[in-house]
C-alpha positions, 0 to 999 in steps of 0.5 A: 075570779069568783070570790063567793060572795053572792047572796052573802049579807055584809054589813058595812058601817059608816058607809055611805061616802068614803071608804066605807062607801068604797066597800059596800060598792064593792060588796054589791057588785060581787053580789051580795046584800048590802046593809049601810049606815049613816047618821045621814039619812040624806047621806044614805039616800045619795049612797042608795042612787049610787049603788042602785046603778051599780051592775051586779054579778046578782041581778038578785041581791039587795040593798038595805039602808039604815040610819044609826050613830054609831056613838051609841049602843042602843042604836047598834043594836037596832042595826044588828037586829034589823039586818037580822029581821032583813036578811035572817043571818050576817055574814060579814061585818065591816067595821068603819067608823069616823076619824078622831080629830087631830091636834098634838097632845095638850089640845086634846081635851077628855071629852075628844078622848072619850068619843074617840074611845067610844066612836073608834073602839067601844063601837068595835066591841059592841057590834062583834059582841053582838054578832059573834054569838050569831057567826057561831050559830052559822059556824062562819063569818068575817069580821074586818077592821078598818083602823089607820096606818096609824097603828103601824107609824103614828102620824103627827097631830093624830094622838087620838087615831095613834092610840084608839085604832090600836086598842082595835088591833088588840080586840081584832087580834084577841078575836081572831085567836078565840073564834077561829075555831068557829071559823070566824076569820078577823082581820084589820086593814090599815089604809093610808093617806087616801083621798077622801074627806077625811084626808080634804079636813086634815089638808085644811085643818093643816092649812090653817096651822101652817098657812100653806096652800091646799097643795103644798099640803096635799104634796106633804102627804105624797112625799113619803109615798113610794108610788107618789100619789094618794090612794083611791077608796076602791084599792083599799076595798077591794083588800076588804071584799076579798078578805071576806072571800071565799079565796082569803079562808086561810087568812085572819089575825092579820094587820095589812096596809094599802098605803101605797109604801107610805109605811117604812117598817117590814113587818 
């Protein structure tokens, strides 16, 4: 299937390991430029290696790297403008950021509440109101979230994701419903329990609460997954490539997991 997507520009945030990693790959193979960030510069550096390896559908496209905390709005602005000075147009953001830090309600201190707020929505809300004006302008653009089934089933421990990721669905959904007259498709993709780092630091952080072995742990997470095994980074990014597709230009406003069953509700 050709999915259009040679010679767009995507950014990808936080994407040099992980899920985030999984999408730029995927953005590149389709061929289309590809701008990553990290505030790794090392991280990025192992992430370029990688991706330079990667056949392309566009022996033309390119790939550009960029150090930035997303934490901080000046540092998102930078990125936006030197993609802009790279590229000259962005057709695609994916939005990606860290998961909070678990523990149950009475542990959860103001200041994890506050960097929660600002890594998980307020960066949200920086970048798509510094790229929305520029996808009017092009009459086209595709935004998607990376939130957490969190915003479908609360997780135990993960007060901040629970609440935070859903403050993304409400701009994400607010977005889609003002901008799709401009032809700017918004969607939230929810993974599930997945193997990536993230899903190793909740393993531990549990084996230390409980006491259990690595893989009595990791099986708690299996259990109530219909297809009985952890996901794969790349089966939640190849939703993403294909949302920001030519073939999904019909689709926005929607909220979709790729957690294997793990979510029990129908809707």
């Amino acid at each position: 299937m050709n999915l259009g997507l040679e010679n767009k520009v995507a950014l990808v945030l936080a994407s040099s390991k992980g899920l985030g990693f999984a999408c730029a790959r995927g953005f590149y193979e389709e061929g289309a430029n590809v701008v990553i960030c990290s505030r790794s510069e090392e991280n990025l550096k192992i992430a370029q290696e990688k991706i330079d390896n990667i056949d392309s559908k566009n022996p033309s496209n390119r790939l550009l790297t960029i150090v930035a905390d997303l934490m901080y709005e000046d540092e998102i602005k930078r990125l936006i403008n030197k993609t802009i000075d790279e590229f000259g147009r962005i057709d695609i953001i994916v939005h990606n950021a860290g998961g909070p830090p678990s523990g149950p309600i009475d542990k959860i201190t103001k200041d994890d509440w506050k960097n929660s707020i600002d890594l998980n929505l307020q960066s949200f809300i920086h970048i798509t109101n510094l790229v929305i004006p520029i996808m009017k302008e092009q009459k086209n653009g595709r935004i998607i979230a990376i939130t957490s089934v969190s915003v479908k089933q609360p997780l135990n421990n993960l007060v901040l994701s629970n609440t935070t990721r859903l403050g993304v669905v409400g701009f994400a959904k607010t977005l889609s419903n003002e901008y799709g007259k401009y032809n700017i498709l918004v969607n939230v993709v929810c993974p599930g329990p997945t193997l990536t780092d993230r899903m190793k630091e909740l393993i531990n952080q549990t084996m230390k609460n409980t006491g259990k072995s690595y893989e009595e742990v990791e099986q708690m997470w299996i259990d109530p997954i219909p297809l009985g095994r952890l996901g794969k980074p790349e089966e939640l990014a190849n939703l993403v490539v294909f949302l920001a597709s030519d073939k999904a230009s019909y689709i926005t406003g929607t909220v979709i997991q790729v957690d294997g069953g793990f979510v029990k509700s129908p809707f």
